[in-house]
C-alpha angles and dihedrals in degrees: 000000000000118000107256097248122188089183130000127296119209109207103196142162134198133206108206139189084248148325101278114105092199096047112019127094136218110245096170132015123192120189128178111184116203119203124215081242087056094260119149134184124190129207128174122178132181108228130204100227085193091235136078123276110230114233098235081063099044088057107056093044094023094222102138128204080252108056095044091040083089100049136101116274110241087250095057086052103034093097087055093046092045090046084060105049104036114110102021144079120255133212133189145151107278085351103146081053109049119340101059093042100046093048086048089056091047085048093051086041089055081050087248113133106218104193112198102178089098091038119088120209134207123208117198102187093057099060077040084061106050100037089048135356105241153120130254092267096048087045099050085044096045092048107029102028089229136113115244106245120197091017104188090038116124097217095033085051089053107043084046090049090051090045098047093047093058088050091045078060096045098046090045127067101190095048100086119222089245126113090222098055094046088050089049093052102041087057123105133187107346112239130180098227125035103244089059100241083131130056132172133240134239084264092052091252112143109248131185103263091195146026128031090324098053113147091010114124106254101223089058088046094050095047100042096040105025103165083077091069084060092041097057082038095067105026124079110285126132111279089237090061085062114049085054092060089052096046082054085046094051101036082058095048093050083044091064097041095057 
């Protein structure tokens, strides 16, 4: 059985020099693009991340300082790696958490504007999740009857995640084979920024999801205390948080001037 695909879908993983968006850094990206004709094309690069890879990581993904000193920076590759993606949805394990916002940020941080509000994700662990309560490996095991060779590898983790999400719509009735509804279902709680510092409320106004303002509307924050705006602005939040908070800055500036 193929996904039912109105445009392509990018499965893709990233191994990283840690969990933080602001901080941490892409060492291997991994993409398999999957065409509506069943098409695919596959593309894994090693990346520099320009700073040093904590043991504790490298041993858990085995990529050294020294096999990666000799690669290609993220933002040497970052037009690659946009040329790829663009256009399509993309779909990943733990991917609306961690993996789609971090390779955002490396994207803003390339100079390179990746807009995803026409781009639908699925998230895999997520109908994992709720179907069943497991890990990669589990998953990969539970709905694919292999072992997962090669765990912690870019390119093993996202040819098991594509594998795993067909058969997620072949074992279950009520997830429909469209990219829309999956996308619909693996999404949790809807944020407008990645990294989750922005919610919305039950009027779909954007509200601070964290700090002394949570659950505060942003716009009212921002223009009664408006020293908060700056503060976010130079402390170490995700660019693409951000950027959000200045597009709700702006949008109530041109609001008043209409």
């Amino acid at each position: 059985m193929e996904l039912k695909l109105t445009r392509p879908i990018c499965f893709f993983d990233l191994e990283t020099t840690g969990t933080n968006l602001a901080k941490d850094r892409i060492v291997e990206i991994s993409i398999l693009k999957v065409f509506p004709n069943g098409n695919k094309e596959s593309k894994t690069w090693l990346v520099n991340p320009g700073v040093k890879i904590p043991d504790e990581v490298i041993a858990i993904h085995g990529i050294s300082n020294e096999k990666v000193e000799n690669e290609p920076t993220f933002d040497q590759l970052a037009p690659k790696v946009h040329e790829m993606i663009k256009g399509c949805d993309l779909g990943g394990y733990n991917s609306d958490r961690f993996d789609i916002p971090l390779l955002v940020e490396e994207l803003l941080r390339a100079g390179i504007d990746f807009e995803m509000k026409s781009t639908l994700s699925v998230d895999v662990q997520t109908i994992f999740h709720k179907m069943e309560q497991r890990t990669l490996s589990a998953a990969y095991q539970f709905y694919c009857g292999k072992n997962l060779e090669g765990a912690h590898s870019a390119e093993a983790d996202t040819m098991a995640t594509y594998e795993i999400l067909k058969s997620q719509v072949q074992r279950y009735e009520e997830l429909e084979n469209d990219i829309s509804s999956l996308s619909t279902f693996s999404t949790r709680k809807k944020f407008a920024d990645f990294a989750g510092f922005i919610s919305y409320d039950k009027t779909g106004a954007e509200v601070f999801a964290f700090g002394k303002y949570k659950g505060k509307n942003v716009e009212k924050v921002l223009e009664e205390e408006p020293g908060y705006f700056g503060w976010i602005q130079n402390a170490d939040f995700p660019l693409y948080t951000k950027k959000v908070l200045t597009a709700i800055k702006l949008r109530k500036l041109n609001t008043k001037l209409k």
